[in-house]
MIMI-131325 format. One line per 8 residues: number of its first residue (from 0); their letters; for each residue x, z, y of C-alpha. Coordinates in Angstrom, 2 decimals. Layout:
BEGIN
NUM = a = X/Z/Y | ...
END
This chain:
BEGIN
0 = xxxxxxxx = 22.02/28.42/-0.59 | 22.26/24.46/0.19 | 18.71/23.32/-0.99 | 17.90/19.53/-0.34 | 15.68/18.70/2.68 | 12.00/18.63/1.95 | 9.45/16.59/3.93 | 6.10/18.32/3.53
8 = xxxxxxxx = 4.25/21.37/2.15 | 4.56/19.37/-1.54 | 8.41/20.43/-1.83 | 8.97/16.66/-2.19 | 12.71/15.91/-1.59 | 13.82/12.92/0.72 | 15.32/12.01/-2.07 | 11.95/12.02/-4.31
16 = xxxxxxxx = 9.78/10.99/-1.31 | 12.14/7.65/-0.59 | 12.16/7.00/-4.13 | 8.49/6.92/-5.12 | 8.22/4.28/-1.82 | 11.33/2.38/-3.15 | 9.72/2.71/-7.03 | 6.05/1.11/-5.57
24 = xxxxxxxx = 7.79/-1.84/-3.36 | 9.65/-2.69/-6.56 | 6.77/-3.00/-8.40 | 5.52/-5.16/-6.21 | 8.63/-7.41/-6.64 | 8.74/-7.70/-9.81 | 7.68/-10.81/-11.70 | 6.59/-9.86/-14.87
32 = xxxxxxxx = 8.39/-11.27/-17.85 | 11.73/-12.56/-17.78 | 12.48/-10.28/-14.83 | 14.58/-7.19/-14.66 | 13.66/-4.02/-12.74 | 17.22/-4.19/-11.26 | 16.66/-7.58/-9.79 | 13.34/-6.30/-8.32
40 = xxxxxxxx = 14.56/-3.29/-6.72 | 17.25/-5.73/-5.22 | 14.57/-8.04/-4.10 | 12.72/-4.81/-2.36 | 15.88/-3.74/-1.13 | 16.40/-7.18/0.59 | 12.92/-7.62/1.93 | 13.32/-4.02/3.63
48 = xxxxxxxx = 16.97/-4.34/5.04 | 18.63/-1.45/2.62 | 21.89/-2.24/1.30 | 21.47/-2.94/-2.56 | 24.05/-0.64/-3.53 | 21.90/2.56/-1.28 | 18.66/1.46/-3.43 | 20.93/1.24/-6.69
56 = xxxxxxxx = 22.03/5.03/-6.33 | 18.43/6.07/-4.89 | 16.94/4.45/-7.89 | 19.96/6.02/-10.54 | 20.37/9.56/-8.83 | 17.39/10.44/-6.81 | 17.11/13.77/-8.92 | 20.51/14.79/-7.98
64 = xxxxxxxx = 20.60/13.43/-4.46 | 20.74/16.02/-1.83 | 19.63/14.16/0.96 | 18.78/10.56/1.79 | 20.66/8.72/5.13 | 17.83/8.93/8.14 | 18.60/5.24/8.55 | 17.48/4.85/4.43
72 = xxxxxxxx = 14.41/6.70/5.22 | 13.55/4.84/7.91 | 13.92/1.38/6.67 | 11.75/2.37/3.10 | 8.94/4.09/5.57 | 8.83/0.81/7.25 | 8.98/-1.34/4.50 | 6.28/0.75/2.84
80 = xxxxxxxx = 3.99/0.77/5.85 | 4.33/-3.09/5.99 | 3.11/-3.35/2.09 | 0.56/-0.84/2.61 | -0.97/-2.68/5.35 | -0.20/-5.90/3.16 | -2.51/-4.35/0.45 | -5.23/-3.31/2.67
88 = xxxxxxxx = -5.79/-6.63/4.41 | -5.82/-8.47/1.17 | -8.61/-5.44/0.07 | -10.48/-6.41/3.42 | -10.55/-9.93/2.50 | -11.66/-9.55/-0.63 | -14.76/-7.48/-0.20 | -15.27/-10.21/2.97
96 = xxxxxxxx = -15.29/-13.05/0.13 | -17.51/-10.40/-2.47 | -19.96/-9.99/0.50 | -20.37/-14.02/1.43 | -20.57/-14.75/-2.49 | -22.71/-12.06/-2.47 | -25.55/-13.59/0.16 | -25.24/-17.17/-1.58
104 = xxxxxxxx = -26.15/-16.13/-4.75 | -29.42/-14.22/-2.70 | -29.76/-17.38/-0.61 | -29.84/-19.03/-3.94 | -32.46/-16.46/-5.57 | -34.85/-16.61/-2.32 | -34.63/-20.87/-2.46 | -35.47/-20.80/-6.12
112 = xxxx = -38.35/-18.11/-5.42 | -39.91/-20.51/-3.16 | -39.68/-23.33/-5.10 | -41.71/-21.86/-7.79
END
């Protein structure tokens, strides 16, 4: 029996596993209204180095695909690293800028405390 290549204990396909990464840096793309999903996915496709036309069929046939090209793989685990670590930085900064609002508004509490 030819059964599609699976990356992990999940069952997840290559196909299924590349998709869900291609499906998240897409969403990421996309510009809200006025925008297409297509022209995302092309965008995503662009950023990452993955011909259009690959990310087309991965995005129209993943269900059916029976295996995913190693360089594919490689270039959406790449790209998806790189947006991961995108989104965690920006999540770093964040609480950083939560924190120093944070101690100004108790700087602000202790001045008015001894004011009174």
């Amino acid at each position: 029996a030819d059964m599609p290549l699976t990356l992990d204990r999940t069952n997840q396909t290559a196909a299924q596993w590349a998709y869900e990464r291609l499906h998240d840096m897409t969403e990421q793309e996309y510009r809200g209204r006025h925008d297409t999903w297509g022209a995302a996915r092309d965008r995503a496709a662009r950023k990452i180095g993955l011909e259009e036309s690959y990310a087309r069929r991965l995005w129209q046939r993943w269900e059916t695909m029976r295996d995913v090209s190693g360089e594919a793989l490689f270039k959406i685990s790449v790209g998806y690293a790189r947006l991961c670590k995108r989104l965690e930085d920006a999540a770093d900064h964040n609480d950083l800028m939560r924190k120093e609002i944070e101690r100004g508004q108790e700087a602000r509490k202790a001045g008015m405390a001894l004011r009174d």
